[in-house]
C-alpha positions as CSV (number, residue, x, y, z in Angstrom):
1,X,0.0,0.0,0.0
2,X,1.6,3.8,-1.1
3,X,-0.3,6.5,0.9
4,X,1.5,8.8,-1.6
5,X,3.3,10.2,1.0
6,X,7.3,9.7,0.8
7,X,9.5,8.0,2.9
8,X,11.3,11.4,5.2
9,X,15.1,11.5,4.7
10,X,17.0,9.7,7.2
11,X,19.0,12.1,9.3
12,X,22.1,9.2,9.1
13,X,23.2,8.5,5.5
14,X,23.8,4.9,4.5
15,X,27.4,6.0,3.8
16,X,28.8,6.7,7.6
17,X,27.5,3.1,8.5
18,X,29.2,1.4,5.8
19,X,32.5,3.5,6.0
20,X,32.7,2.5,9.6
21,X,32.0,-1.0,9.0
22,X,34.5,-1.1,6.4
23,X,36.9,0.4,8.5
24,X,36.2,-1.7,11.2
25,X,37.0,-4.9,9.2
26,X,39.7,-3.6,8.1
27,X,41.5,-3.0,11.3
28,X,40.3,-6.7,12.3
29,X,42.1,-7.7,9.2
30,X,45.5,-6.2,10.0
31,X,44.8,-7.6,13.5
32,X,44.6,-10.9,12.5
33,X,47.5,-11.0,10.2
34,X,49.7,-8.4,12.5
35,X,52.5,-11.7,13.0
36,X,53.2,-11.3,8.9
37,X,53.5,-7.3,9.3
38,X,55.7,-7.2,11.5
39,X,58.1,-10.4,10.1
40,X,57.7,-7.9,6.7
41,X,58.9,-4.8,8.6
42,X,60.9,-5.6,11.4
43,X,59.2,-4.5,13.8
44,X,59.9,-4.6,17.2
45,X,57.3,-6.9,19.6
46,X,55.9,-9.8,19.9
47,X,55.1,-11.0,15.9
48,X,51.4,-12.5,16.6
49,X,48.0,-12.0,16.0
50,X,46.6,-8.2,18.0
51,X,43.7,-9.7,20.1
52,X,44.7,-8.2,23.4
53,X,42.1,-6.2,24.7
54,X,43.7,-2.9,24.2
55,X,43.6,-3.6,20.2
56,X,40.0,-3.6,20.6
57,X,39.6,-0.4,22.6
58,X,42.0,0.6,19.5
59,X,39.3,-0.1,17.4
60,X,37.0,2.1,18.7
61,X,39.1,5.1,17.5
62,X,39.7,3.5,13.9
63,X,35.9,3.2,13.6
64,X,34.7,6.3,15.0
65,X,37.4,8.4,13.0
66,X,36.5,6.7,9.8
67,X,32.9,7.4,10.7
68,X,33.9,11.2,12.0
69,X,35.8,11.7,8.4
70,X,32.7,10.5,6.3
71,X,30.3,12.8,8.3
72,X,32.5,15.8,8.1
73,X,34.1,15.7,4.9
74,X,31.1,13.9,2.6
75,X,27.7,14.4,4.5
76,X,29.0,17.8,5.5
77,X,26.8,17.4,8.9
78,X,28.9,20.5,10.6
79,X,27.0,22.8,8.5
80,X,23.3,21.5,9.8
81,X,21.4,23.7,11.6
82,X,20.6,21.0,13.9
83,X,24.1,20.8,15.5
84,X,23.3,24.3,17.3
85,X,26.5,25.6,15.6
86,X,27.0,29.1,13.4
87,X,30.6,28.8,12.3
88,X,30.6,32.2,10.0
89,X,30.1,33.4,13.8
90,X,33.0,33.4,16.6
91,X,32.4,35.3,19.4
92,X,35.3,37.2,21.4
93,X,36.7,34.7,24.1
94,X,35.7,37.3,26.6
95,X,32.4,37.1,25.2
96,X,32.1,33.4,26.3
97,X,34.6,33.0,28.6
98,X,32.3,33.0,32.0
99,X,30.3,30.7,30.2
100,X,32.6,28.5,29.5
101,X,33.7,27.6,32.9
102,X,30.1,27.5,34.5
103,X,30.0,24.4,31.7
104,X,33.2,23.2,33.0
105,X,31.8,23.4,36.4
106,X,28.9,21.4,35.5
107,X,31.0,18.9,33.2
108,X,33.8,18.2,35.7
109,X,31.0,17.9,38.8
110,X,28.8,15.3,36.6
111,X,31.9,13.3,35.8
112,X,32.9,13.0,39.5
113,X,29.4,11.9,40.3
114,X,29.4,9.0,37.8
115,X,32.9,8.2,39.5
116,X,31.1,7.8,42.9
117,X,28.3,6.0,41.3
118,X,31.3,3.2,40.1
119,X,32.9,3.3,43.5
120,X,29.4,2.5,44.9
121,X,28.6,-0.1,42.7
122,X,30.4,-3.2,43.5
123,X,29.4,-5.1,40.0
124,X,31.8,-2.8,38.4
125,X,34.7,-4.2,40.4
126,X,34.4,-7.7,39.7
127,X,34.5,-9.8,36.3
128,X,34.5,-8.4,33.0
129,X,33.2,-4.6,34.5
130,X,37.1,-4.6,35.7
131,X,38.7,-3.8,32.3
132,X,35.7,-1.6,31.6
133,X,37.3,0.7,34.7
134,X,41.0,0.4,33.8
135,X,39.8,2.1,30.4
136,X,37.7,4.8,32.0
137,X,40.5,5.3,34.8
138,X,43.1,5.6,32.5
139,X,40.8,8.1,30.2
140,X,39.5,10.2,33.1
141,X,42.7,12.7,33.1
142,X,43.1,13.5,29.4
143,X,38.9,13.5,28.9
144,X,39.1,16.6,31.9
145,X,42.5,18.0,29.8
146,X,40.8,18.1,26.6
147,X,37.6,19.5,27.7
148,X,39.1,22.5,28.3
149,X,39.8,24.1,24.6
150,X,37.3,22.2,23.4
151,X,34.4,23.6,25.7
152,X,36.2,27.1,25.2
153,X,36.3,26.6,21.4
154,X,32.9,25.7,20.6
155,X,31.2,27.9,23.3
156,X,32.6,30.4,20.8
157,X,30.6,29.1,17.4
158,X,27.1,27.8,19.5
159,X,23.8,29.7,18.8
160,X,23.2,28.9,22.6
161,X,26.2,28.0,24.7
162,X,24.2,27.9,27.8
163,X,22.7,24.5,27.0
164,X,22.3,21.5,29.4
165,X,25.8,21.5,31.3
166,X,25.6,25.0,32.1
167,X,22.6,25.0,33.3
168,X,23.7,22.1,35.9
169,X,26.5,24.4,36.3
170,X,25.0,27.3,37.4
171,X,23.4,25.1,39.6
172,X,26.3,24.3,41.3
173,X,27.8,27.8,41.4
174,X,24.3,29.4,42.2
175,X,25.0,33.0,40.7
176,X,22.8,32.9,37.3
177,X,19.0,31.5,36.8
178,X,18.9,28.0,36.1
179,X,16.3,26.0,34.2
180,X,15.5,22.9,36.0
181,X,13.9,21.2,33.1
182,X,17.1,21.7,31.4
183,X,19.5,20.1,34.4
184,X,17.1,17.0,33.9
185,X,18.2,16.6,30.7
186,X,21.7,16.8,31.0
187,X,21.9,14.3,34.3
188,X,19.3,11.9,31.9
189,X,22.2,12.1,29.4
190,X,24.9,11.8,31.3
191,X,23.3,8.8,33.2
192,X,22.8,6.9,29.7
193,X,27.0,7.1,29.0
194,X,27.8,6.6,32.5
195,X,25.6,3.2,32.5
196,X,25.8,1.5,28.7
197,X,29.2,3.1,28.5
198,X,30.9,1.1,30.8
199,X,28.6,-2.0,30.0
200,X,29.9,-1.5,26.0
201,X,33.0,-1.4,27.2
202,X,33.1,-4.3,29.4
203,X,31.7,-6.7,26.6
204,X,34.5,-5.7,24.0
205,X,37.3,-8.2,24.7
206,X,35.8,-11.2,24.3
207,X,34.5,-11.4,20.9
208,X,37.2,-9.3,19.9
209,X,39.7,-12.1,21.1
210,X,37.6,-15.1,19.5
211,X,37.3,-13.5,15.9
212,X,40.5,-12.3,15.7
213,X,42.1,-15.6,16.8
214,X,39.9,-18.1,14.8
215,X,40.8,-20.5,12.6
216,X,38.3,-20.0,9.7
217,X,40.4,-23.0,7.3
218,X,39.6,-25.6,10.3
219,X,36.1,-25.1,11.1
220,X,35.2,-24.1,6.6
221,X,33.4,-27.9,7.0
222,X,31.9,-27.7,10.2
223,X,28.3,-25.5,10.4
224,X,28.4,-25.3,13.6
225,X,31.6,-24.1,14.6
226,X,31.4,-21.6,11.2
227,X,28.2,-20.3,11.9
228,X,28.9,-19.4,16.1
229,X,32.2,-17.8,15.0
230,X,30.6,-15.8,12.2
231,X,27.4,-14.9,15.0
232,X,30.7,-13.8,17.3
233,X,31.5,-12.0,14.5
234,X,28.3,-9.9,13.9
235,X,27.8,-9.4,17.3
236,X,31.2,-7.9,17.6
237,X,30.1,-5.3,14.7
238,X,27.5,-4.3,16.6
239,X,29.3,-4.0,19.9
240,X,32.4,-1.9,18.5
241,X,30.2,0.3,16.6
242,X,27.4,0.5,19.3
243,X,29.9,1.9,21.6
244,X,31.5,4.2,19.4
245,X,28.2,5.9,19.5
246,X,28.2,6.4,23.6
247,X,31.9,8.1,22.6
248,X,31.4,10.4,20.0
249,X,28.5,12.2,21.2
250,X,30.1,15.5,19.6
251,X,28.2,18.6,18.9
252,X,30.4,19.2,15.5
253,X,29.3,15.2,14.1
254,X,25.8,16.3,14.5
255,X,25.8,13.3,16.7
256,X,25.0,15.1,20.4
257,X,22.2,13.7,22.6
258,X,19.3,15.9,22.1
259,X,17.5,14.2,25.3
260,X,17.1,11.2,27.0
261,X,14.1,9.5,27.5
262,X,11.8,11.2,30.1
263,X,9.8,8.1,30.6
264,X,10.0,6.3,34.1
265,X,9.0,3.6,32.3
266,X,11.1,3.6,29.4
267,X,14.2,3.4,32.1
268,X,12.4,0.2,33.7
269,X,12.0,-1.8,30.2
270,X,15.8,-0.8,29.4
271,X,17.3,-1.4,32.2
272,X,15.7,-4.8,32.7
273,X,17.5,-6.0,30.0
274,X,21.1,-5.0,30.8
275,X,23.5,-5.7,34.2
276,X,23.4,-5.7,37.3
277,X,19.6,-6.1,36.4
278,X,19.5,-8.9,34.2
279,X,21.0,-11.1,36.5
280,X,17.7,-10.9,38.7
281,X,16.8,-9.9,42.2
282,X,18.1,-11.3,45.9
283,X,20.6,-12.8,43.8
284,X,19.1,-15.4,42.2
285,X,20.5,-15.6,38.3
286,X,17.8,-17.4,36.9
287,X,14.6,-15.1,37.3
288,X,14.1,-15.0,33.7
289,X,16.3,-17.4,33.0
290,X,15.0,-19.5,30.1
291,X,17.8,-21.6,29.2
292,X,17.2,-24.3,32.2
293,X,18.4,-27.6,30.3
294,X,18.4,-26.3,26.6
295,X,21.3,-27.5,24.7
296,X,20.1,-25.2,22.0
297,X,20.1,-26.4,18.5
298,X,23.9,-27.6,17.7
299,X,22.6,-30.4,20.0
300,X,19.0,-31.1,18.7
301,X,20.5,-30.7,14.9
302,X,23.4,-33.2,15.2
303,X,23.9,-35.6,12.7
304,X,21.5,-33.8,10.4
305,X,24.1,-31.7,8.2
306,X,22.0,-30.1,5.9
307,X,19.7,-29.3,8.7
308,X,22.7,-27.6,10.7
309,X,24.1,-25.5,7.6
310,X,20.3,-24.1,6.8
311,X,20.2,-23.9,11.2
312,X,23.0,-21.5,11.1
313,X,22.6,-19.9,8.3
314,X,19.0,-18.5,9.8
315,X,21.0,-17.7,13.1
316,X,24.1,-16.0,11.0
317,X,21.0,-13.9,9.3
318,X,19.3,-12.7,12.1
319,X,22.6,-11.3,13.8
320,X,23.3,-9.5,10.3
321,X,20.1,-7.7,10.6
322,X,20.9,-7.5,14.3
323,X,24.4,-5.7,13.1
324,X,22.7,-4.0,10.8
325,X,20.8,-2.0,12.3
326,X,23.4,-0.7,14.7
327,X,26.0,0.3,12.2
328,X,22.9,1.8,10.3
329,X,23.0,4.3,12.9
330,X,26.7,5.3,12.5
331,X,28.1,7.3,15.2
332,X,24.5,7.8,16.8
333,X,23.6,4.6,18.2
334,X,23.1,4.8,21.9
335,X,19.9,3.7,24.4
336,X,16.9,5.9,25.8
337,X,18.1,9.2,23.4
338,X,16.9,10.4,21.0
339,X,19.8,12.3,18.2
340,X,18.0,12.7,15.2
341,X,15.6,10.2,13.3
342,X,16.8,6.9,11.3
343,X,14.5,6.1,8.2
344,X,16.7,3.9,6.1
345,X,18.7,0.5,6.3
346,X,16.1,-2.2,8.3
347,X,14.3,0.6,9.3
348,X,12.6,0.7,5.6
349,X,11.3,-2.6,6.6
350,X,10.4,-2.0,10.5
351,X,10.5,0.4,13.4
352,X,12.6,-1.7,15.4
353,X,14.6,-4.1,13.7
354,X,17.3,-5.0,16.0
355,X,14.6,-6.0,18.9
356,X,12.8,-7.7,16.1
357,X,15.9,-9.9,14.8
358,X,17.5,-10.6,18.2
359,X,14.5,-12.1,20.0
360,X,13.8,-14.5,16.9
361,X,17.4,-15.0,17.3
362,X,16.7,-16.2,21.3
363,X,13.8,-18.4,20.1
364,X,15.8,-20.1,16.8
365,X,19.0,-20.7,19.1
366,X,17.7,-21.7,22.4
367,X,14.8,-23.5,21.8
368,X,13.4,-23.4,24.6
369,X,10.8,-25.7,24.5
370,X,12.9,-28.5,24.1
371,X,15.2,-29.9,27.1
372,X,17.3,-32.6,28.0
373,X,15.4,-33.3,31.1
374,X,12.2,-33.9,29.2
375,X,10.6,-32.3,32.2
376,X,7.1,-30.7,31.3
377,X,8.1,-28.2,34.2
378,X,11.2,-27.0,32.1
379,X,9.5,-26.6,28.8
380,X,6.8,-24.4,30.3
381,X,9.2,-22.5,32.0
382,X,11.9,-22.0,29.7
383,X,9.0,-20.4,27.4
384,X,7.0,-18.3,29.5
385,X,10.1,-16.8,30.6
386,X,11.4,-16.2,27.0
387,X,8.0,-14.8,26.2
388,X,8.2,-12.5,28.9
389,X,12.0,-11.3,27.6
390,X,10.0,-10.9,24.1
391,X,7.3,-8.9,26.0
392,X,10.0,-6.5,27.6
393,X,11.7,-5.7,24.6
394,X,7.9,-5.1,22.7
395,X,6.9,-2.7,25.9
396,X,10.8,-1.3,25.3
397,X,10.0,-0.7,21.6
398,X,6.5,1.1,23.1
399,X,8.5,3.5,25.3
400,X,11.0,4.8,22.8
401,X,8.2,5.7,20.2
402,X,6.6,7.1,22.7
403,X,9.9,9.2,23.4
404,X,10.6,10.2,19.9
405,X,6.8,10.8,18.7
406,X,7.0,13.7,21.4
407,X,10.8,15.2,20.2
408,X,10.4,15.3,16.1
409,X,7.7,15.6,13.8
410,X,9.3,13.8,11.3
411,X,9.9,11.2,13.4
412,X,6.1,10.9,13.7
413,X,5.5,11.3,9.9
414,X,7.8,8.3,9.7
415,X,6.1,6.1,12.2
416,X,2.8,6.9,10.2
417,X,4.9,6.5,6.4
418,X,5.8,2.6,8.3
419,X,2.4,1.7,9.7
420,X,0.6,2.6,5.9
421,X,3.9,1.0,3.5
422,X,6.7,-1.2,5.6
423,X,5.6,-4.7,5.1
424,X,7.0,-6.0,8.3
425,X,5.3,-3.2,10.6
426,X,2.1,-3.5,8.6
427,X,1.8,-6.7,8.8
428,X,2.1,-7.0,12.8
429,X,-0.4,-3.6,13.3
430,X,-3.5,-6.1,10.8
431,X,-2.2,-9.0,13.4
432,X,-2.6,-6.8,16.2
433,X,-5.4,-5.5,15.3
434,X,-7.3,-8.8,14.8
435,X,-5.9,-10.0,17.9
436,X,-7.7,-7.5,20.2
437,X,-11.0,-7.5,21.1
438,X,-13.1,-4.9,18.6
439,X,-15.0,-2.1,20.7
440,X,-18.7,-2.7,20.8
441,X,-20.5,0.1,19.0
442,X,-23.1,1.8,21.6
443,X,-26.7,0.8,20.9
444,X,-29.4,3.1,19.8
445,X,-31.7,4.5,22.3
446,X,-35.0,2.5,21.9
C-alpha cells in the first residue's frame, strides 16, 4: 500500500555506516594478520595475532574516525542547523569565557558523580566490569584536559552556549538562573553514558579475542563451529560500533544527545535488559532465565548436516540484521536518546529491527521448548520466561516511540509512512489489530 506520502530522509546517510563497517574490518584484518607485518617490517614486539584487549579499545578510535571523516568531509553534517553551531560566527573569548567555565563546572562535577556512582557499585569491580574501569580510569585525566579548549572553542561558534551542562553548572555555582527542566536533561544524558558506556565497554574483549584468533580454514566444513564464530562476528560489529556511538557524542558530528528518554517507564523496560539487572533480584541468576536444560540447536540438529548448515545460516541472518541496524546508525547509536531520526537501512522494513531480529534469534538458538530433562516443568518455563523477555523488549520498543513521537515531527511522519507502506510493521499492526477484542458500537436508544 503507497499513501502517496514519501518516505522522510534519514537524518544518518547509509554511507557513515558502511564506512565504519569497512573500516572496522579492516582494522580486524590487520589484526589478524599483525604476525606477517611485523616479520615484513621488522618490527619490534611480539610478531602474533593483535587480540589483546587494548587492540579492541583501539578499534573504537579506527571506527569512529572513519565514521567522524565520512560525516564531516562527505555528508557535511557540521553545517546543519541542527548541531546548534553558526561557524561564520566566533564570538570574542571574553564574550564566552564565564560561560565556559560555568560548563566546566557542571561537566567536571557530573563526571565526579558517575565516578562515585562506580565506586558505589560493587558489580563494576568484579569480572568483565574490571577492564571496563582500567579504560575509564586511565581516560579520566586526558577527557578533563581536553575539555578544556574544546568547551572554550565551541562555546565560541554555539547559537546557545548555555545548554544542558551549564545550566547544571549554574546550579552548582548558584549565581545565574537555572532551568530545572534543562538540568534534567543533562543528568538523563549523562546517566545513559555513564551506564551503557561502561557495559559497551566491558563486553569488548571477548569477541574481539575469538574473531581475531579463529581458525576460519579448520572449522570451513563444520556449520556449527562456522556459523557461532561468524554470530561472534556480527555481534562484535555491533558492539564496536554500538559503543562508538556512547563516545562520539560531539556537537560538531551532529551526533550530540538531544535528550534522554523522560519516561520512568522507558528506564524500567531498558534497564531490565542489561546488568546488574538482568542477572535478577536477591541474587538469584535465573529469574528469567530460560535456558534451564536447553542444549540449544547444535545439540537437537546433530547428525542432520544439511539441517545444521540451513540452522545456522538463519541464526548467522538474524545477527546480520541485528548488526545491521546498529551500524545503520553510524556514530548515533546509543539507548533511551533520542539524536535525530533513522529512516533507512532495516528501518525501511520496521521500526525496530534490532529488537525484532535478536528475539527470533533467542527463540531459533535456544529453543526453549525443548530440554534434556524432558521435564514438562522446564519446557513451560523455559517459554513463559522467554515470552516475557520478548514482551520487555515489545513494551521497550513502546516507550521509545513514545519518546521520539514527542521530540520530532518527522519522526512521527515516519512512524505513520511505516504503519501505511513497511511490510514487516504493517503486517504486525493487521495482526494486532485482529488480535484484540473490537469495541462494541453503543446501541441506539430504543
Amino acid at each position: 500500500m503507497n499513501s502517496g506520502i514519501s518516505r522522510p530522509t534519514s537524518d544518518v546517510s547509509a554511507g557513515v555506516g558502511l564506512t565504519g563497517l569497512a573500516a572496522l574490518l579492516g582494522w580486524l584484518l590487520l589484526c589478524r594478520k599483525w604476525a606477517a607485518v611485523a616479520d615484513a617490517l621488522a618490527l619490534p614486539g611480539p610478531h602474533a595475532p593483535m587480540s589483546g584487549p587494548y587492540a579492541a579499545v583501539a578499534t573504537l578510535f579506527v571506527t569512529g574516525l572513519a565514521m567522524s571523516l565520512w560525516s564531516l568531509l562527505v555528508d557535511k553534517v557540521h553545517r546543519r542547523p541542527s548541531t546548534g553551531i553558526d561557524w561564520r560566527r566566533a564570538r570574542r573569548l571574553a564574550e564566552t569565557t564565564e560561560i565556559s567555565i560555568t560548563k566546566l563546572a557542571g561537566l567536571w562535577a557530573t563526571w565526579a558523580l558517575i565516578a562515585g556512582y562506580y565506586c558505589i557499585g560493587r558489580w563494576y569491580w568484579d569480572g568483565q566490569y574490571l577492564f571496563a574501569m582500567e579504560v575509564i580510569g586511565a581516560a579520566a585525566l586526558p577527557l578533563m584536559v581536553l575539555s578544556v579548549p574544546y568547551v572554550f572553542w565551541l562555546d565560541r561558534h554555539l547559537l546557545e552556549p548555555r545548554d544542558a551542562a551549564w545550566h547544571f553548572g549554574a546550579l552548582l555555582i548558584g549565581r545565574e538562573a537555572w532551568d530545572g527542566e534543562q538540568v534534567k536533561r543533562h543528568g538523563r544524558a549523562w546517566a545513559i553514558k555513564a551506564f551503557f558506556g561502561a557495559f559497551m565497554i566491558s563486553i569488548l574483549p571477548g569477541g574481539f579475542a575469538q574473531v581475531v584468533t579463529a581458525d576460519f580454514g579448520v572449522m570451513a566444513g563444520d556449520p556449527v563451529a562456522l556459523g557461532s564464530t561468524l554470530i561472534a562476528l556480527l555481534f562484535l560489529i555491533d558492539v564496536q560500533i554500538g559503543t562508538v556511538g556512547y563516545i562520539f557524542t560531539f556537537r560538531p558530528l551532529d551526533a550530540h544527545i538531544r535528550s534522554g528518554n523522560p519516561l520512568l517507564a522507558g528506564w524500567v523496560a531498558a534497564l531490565m535488559c542489561y546488568p546488574p539487572f538482568v542477572w535478577g533480584t536477591m541474587g538469584r541468576a535465573d529469574v528469567l532465565g530460560y535456558e534451564v536444560n536447553t542444549p540449544g540447536w547444535a545439540f537437537w540438529l546433530q547428525g542432520h548436516t544439511l539441517l545444521l548448515w540451513l540452522w545456522a545460516g538463519l541464526l548467522v541472518t538474524l545477527t546480520a540484521i541485528y548488526a545491521w541496524a546498529t551500524f545503520a546508525f553510524g556514530l548515533r547509536f546509543s539507548n533511551l536518546t533520542y539524536r535525530g531520526v533513522l529512516t533507512n537501512g532495516p528501518y525501511r522494513f520496521t521500526r525496530h529491527p534490532a529488537y525484532l531480529s535478536k528475539n527470533l534469534f533467542w527463540w531459533c538458538s535456544t529453543l526453549p521448548f525443548l530440554v534434556t530433562s524432558h521435564a514438562l516443568t522446564d519446557m513451560v518455563r523455559n517459554t513463559v520466561l522467554l515470552g516475557v523477555v520478548s514482551g520487555i523488549y515489545y513494551w521497550r520498543a513502546r516507550t521509545e516511540e513514545a519518546h521520539l513521537l514527542a521530540e520530532d515531527a518527522k519522526y512521527r511522519a515516519y512512524h505513520a509512512w511505516m504503519a501505511e507502506n513497511a511490510l514487516i510493521t504493517r503486517t504486525l499492526a493487521k495482526l494486532g489489530d485482529r488480535l484484540r477484542p473490537s469495541a462494541r458500537e453503543p446501541q441506539a436508544a430504543e
